[in-house]
ZAMARGU-4260 file (C-alpha; in steps of 0.2 Angstrom, whole numbers, plus 5000, padded with zeros to 4 digits):
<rodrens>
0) 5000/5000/5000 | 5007/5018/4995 | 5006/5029/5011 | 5013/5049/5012 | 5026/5044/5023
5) 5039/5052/5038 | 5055/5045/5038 | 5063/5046/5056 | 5082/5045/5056 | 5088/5039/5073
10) 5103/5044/5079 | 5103/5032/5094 | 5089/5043/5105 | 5078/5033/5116 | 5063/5042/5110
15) 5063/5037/5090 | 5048/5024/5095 | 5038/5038/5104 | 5043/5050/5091 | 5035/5037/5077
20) 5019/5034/5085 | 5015/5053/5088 | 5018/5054/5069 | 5004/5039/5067 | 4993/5047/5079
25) 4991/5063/5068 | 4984/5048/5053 | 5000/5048/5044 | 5013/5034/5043 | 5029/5034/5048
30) 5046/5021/5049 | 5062/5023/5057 | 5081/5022/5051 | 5097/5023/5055 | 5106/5037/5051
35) 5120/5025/5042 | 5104/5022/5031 | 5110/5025/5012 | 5101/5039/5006 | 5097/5033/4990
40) 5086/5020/5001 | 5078/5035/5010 | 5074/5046/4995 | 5066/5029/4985 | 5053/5030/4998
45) 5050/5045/4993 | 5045/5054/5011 | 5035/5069/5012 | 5047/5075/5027 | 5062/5070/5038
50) 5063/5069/5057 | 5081/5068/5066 | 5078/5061/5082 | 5090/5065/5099 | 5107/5054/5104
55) 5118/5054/5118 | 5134/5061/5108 | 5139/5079/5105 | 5137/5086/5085 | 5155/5092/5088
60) 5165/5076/5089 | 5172/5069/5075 | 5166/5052/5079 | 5149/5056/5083 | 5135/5051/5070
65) 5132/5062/5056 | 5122/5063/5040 | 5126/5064/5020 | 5123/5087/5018 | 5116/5081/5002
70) 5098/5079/5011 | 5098/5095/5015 | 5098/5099/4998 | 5082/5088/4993 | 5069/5099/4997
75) 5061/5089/5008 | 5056/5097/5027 | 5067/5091/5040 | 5064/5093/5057 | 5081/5091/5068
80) 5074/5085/5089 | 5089/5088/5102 | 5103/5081/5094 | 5097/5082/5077 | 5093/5099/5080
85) 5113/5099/5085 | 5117/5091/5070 | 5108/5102/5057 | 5117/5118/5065 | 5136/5111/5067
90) 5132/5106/5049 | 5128/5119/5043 | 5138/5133/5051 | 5131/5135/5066 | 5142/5134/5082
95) 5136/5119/5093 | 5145/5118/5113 | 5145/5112/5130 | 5132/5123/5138 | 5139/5135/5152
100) 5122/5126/5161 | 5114/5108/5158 | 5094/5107/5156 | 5086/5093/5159 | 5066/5090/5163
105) 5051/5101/5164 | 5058/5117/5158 | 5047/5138/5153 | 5052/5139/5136 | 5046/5158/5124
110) 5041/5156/5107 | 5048/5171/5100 | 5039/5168/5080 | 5021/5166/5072 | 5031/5150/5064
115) 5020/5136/5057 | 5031/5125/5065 | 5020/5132/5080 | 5005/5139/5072 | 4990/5139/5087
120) 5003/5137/5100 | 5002/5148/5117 | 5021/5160/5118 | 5024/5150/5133 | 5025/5131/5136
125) 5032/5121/5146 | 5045/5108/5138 | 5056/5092/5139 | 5075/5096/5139 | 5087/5084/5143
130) 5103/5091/5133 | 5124/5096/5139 | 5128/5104/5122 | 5116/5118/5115 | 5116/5129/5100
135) 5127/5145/5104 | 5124/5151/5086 | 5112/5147/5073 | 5116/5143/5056 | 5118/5156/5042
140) 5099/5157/5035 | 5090/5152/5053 | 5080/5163/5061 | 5077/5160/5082 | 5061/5152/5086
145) 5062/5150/5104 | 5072/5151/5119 | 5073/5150/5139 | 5085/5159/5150 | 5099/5145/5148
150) 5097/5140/5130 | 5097/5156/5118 | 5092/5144/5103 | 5077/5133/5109 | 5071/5132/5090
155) 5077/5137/5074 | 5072/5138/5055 | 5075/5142/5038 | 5057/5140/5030 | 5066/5144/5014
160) 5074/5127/5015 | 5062/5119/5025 | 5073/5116/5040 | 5067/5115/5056 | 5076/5111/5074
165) 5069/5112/5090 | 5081/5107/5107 | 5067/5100/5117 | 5057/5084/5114 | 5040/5087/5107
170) 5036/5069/5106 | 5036/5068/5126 | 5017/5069/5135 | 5030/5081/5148 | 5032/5093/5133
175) 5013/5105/5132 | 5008/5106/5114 | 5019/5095/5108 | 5008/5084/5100 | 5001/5100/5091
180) 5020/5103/5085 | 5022/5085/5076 | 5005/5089/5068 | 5012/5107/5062 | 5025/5101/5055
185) 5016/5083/5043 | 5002/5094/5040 | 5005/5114/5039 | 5025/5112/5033 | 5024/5093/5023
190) 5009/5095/5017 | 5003/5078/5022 | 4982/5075/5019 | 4983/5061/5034 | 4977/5046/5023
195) 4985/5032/5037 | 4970/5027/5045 | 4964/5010/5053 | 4949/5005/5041 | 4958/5007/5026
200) 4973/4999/5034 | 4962/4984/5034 | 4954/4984/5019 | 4970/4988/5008 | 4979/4973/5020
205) 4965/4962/5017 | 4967/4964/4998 | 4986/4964/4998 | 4985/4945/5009 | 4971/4939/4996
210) 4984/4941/4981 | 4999/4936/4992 | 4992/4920/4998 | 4983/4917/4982 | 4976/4898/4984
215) 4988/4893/4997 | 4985/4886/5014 | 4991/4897/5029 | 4995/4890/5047 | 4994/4904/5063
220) 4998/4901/5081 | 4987/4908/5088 | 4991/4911/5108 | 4975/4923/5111 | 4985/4939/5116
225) 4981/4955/5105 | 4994/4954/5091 | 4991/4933/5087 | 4973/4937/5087 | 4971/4954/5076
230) 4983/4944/5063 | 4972/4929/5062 | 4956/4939/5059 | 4964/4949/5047 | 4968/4934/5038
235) 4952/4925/5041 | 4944/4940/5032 | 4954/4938/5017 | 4955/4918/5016 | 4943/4911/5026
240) 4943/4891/5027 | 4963/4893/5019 | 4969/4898/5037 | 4970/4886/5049 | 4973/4893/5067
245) 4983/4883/5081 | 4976/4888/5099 | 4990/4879/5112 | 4981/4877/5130 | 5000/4874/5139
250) 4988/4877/5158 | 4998/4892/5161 | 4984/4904/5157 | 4974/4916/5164 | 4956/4911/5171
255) 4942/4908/5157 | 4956/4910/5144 | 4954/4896/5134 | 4937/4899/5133 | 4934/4916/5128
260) 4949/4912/5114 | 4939/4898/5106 | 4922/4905/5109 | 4930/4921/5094 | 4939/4910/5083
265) 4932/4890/5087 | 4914/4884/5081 | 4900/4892/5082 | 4913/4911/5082 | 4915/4923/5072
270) 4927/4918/5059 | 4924/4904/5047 | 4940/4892/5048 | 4950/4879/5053 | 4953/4881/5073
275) 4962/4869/5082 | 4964/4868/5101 | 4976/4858/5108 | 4976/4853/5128 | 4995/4852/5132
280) 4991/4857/5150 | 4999/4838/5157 | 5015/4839/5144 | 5021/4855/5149 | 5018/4850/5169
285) 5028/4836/5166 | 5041/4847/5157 | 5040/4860/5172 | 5039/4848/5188 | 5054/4854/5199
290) 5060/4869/5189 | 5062/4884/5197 | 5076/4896/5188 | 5066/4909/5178 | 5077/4908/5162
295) 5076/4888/5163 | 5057/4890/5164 | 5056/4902/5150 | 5065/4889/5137 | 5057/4874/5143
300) 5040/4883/5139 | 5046/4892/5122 | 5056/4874/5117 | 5039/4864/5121 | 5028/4875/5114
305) 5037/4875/5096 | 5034/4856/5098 | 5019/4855/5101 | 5016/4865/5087 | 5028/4857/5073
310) 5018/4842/5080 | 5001/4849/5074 | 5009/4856/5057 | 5013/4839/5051 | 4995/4834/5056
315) 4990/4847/5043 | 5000/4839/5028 | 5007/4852/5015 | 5004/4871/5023 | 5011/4887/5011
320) 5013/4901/5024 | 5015/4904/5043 | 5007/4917/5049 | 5015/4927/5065 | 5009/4943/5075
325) 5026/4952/5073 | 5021/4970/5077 | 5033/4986/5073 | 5042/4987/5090 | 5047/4968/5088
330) 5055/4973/5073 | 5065/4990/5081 | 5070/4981/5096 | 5077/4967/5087 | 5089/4978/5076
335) 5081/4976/5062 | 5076/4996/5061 | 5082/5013/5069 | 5100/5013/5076 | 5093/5009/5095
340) 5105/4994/5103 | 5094/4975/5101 | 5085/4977/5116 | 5077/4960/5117 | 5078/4945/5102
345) 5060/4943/5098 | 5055/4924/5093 | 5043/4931/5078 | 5056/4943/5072 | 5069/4936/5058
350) 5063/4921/5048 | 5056/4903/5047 | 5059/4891/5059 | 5072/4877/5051 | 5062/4865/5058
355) 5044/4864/5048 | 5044/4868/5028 | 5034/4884/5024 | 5036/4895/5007 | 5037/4911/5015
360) 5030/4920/5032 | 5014/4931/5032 | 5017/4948/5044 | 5003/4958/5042 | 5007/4969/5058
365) 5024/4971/5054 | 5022/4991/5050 | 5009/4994/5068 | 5011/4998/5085 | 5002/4991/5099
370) 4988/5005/5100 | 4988/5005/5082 | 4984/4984/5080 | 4972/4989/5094 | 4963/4998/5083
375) 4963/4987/5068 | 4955/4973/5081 | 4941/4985/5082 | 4938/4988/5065 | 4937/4971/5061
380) 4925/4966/5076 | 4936/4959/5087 | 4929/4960/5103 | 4936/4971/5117 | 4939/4961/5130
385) 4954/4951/5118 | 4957/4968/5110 | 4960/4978/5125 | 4969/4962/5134 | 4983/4967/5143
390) 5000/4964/5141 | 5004/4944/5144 | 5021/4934/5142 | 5024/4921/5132 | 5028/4910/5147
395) 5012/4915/5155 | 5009/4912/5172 | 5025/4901/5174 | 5034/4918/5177 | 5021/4924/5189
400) 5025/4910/5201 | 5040/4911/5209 | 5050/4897/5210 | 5042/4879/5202 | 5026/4877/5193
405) 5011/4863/5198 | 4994/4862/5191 | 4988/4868/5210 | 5000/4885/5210 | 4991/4890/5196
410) 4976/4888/5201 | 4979/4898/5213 | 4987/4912/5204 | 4972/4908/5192 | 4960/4914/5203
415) 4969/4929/5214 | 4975/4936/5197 | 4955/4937/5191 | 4950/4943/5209 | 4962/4960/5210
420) 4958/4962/5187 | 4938/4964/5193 | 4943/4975/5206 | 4954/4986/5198 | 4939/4986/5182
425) 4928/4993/5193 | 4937/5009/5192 | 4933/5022/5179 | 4945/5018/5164 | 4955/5033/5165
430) 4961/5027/5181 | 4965/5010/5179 | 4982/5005/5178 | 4993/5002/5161 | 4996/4984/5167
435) 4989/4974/5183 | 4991/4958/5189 | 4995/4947/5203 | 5010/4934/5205 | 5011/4920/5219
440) 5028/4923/5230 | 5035/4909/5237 | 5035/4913/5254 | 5023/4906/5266 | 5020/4913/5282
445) 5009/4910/5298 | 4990/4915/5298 | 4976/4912/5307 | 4957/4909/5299 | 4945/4904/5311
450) 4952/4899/5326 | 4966/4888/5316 | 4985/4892/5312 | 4986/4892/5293 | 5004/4893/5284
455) 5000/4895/5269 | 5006/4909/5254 | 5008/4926/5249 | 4999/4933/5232 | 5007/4948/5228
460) 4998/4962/5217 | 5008/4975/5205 | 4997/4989/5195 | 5009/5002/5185 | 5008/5015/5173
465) 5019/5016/5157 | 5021/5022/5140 | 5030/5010/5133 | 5034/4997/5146 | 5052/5000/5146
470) 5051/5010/5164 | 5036/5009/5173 | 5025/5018/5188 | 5019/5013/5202 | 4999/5017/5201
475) 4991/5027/5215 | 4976/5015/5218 | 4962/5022/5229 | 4966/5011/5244 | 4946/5004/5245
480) 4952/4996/5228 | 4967/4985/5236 | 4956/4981/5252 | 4943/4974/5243 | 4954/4963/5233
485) 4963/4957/5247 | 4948/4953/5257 | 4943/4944/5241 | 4956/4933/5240 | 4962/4927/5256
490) 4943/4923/5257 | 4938/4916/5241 | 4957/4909/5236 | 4962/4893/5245 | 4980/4888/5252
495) 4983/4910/5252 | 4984/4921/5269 | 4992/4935/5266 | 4990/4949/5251 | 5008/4959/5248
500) 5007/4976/5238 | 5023/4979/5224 | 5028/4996/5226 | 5041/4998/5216 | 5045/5006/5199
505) 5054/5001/5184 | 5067/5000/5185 | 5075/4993/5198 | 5061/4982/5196 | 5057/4973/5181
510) 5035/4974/5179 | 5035/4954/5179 | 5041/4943/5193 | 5054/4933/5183
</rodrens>
């Protein structure tokens, strides 16, 4: 599908995801690069505008990451964020320096010009510094756009060229306006009509799969979580009975999972095609019985579940395409986009397994964020509670049990896990955390129910609030909200006595358990 597009060139910031989605948000598509991104590959995209995004190295170092000047010779708007900003000045005969004072957070910030970088913009907003060098003197063409009392060049342009640099970070929620900003620049400056929208994602997705897959037979594991599930109503939609969907039941779910999974997608659902459920809650017990290292866990559970699945793929005889949920951040974290270091190894990110014979894999969420495949669920009827399903590991509830895994442990788990999610849903959705769950510790401690000593365990619930799960809140939750959960589950939960609260962040903490 041909989208107007904005190309963000990272230059190692940690923002070039944010920076992306903001882009999305205003209806028009975006990807990241590298810098070290040939710029004949850049310009056969043929973007409508450019964003340089921030990094931790100074514009003034011979060894810090630069840019071919032919692009700013293109014609195309650029819009330089913090280092980029840096970046576009040292290049281009500004003077770039170690500032006499460093800025970094909430910060007043004066906007000197009726640019249309910030056209419907207060004079005064509060912005998001974080920045050691700054721009001393812009370059030759540039006229200041804003300033605070420490930085004298807060934003700077040359509309003649279509050059654009700002030193603080509109892309942040800290930053007021800054939303306004992005949307300024792909719309009042690019020229952008804001075609990238979810309903015609998904019609121009389900035609492209239809000529793709042709008459070919298409095989999805599906685990029930938001990405697996919006990729296999997309291609039920284009292929119906070709796509056959493998739902694995490895008894490390949450409660009434199974159920509400094949009730969308099994007989008598939604979609007409092939569904398989497979109950491998006794083989991956066996597999599990007296492991209690995290990482050990994890690769018994990802090594099982790739059985389990070749297992049924042979069943099925001669199958043409796999189908994964790989979503856009899978793709950046893995190293496969932007200049970011590999965060984590995604399992759906780099090719087909060696193991079972497929022509080619089938992506269709490849280019999406998670709010964004969100969106498509909707459009396509999904409904919300799979759609809105929060975040869940691939090991499931094995690394929401401390230490080893048995069939009674997650029962329990299973049910204090539901107790604290009705809770918590009571509250109005603004309020509700970005992710809450509860994990069972393996500590057990003296109680007393009745007039008996118990010694039984402690659940432990966590509730935070993030942007992008890479550092994490802890969520202020009325207190009546917590009570009630507790008194829920030492009540209604067998072999549990005591309810523990998490209250830390991420980091030092880590949102799951293991």
């Amino acid at each position: 599908m041909q989208q107007e597009t904005i190309i963000v060139l990272d230059f190692g910031g940690q923002y070039n995801q944010l920076i992306a989605r903001r882009v999305r948000e205003c209806n028009v598509y975006c990807e990241i690069y590298s810098y070290r991104t040939p710029l004949e590959k850049i310009k056969a995209k043929n973007p409508k505008g450019i964003i340089f995004t921030g990094g931790p190295n100074s514009a003034y170092l011979p060894e810090s990451p630069t840019i071919d000047p032919a692009i700013y010779g293109w014609g195309i708007p650029i819009l330089g964020i913090c280092y980029g900003s840096q970046l576009m000045m040292h290049m281009l005969g500004g003077k770039v320096c170690k500032a006499p004072e460093r800025e970094y957070g909430k910060t007043l910030v004066d906007f000197d010009s009726a640019t249309p970088l910030f056209a419907g913009i207060p004079a005064q907003n509060t912005c998001w510094m974080s920045h050691n060098d700054y721009i001393a003197q812009p370059a030759p063409g540039f006229a200041i756009t804003a300033h605070t009392p420490n930085c004298p060049v807060a934003a700077a342009e040359d509309a003649a060229r279509g050059l654009y640099a700002i030193q603080f970070h509109p892309e942040v929620l800290h930053t007021q306006n800054g939303t306004q900003m992005l949307h300024n620049f792909v719309y009042n400056i690019c020229g952008c009509a804001g075609t990238w929208k979810m309903d015609s994602f998904v019609e121009h997705t389900v035609e492209e799969l239809r000529e793709k897959i042709g008459g070919g037979k298409v095989l999805c594991a599906l685990s029930g979580g938001v990405d697996s599930s919006v990729c296999a109503a997309l291609l039920a939609k284009a292929v119906g009975k070709q796509l056959t969907c493998v739902f694995v039941d490895h008894g490390l779910l949450r409660k009434n999972e199974r159920e509400q999974v094949c009730a969308v997608f099994g007989e008598g659902g939604s979609f007409d095609i092939n569904f398989i459920c497979v109950d491998a809650r006794d083989r991956f017990y066996n597999k599990l019985k007296e492991q209690s290292a995290p990482e050990t866990k994890r690769k018994i559970i990802g090594e099982e579940f790739i059985r389990v699945f070749e297992d049924e793929a042979k069943k099925l005889g001669a199958v043409d395409y796999l189908a994964q949920g790989t979503i856009y951040p899978d793709v950046v974290e893995s190293g496969l986009g932007g200049e970011s270091a590999v965060i984590k190894s995604h399992h759906n990110v780099g090719g087909l397994p060696d193991t079972v014979d497929f022509k080619a894999l089938v992506e269709p969420l490849r280019d999406l964020f998670k709010d964004e495949v969100r969106q498509a669920g909707r459009e396509l009827g999904l409904p919300e509670y799979l759609v809105a399903r929060q975040p869940f590991p691939g090991p499931g509830l094995a690394i929401r049990i401390i230490g080893d895994v048995t069939p009674e442990k997650v029962a329990i788990v299973q049910e204090a896990d539901a107790i604290w999610r009705e809770e918590v849903d009571k509250l109005p959705v603004a309020e509700r955390p970005s992710q809450y769950f509860a994990a069972l510790t393996n500590m057990q401690s003296v109680g007393v129910m009745g007039d008996e000593r118990t010694y039984d365990y402690a659940i432990a619930l966590r509730a935070v609030t993030t942007t992008d799960f890479m550092t994490a809140e802890i969520t202020p939750l009325p207190q009546a909200t917590i009570l009630a959960a507790a008194s829920r589950i030492v009540n209604e939960v067998k072999n549990i006595n005591r309810v523990l609260f998490d209250y830390t962040t991420k980091p030092p903490a880590t949102i799951e358990f293991e």
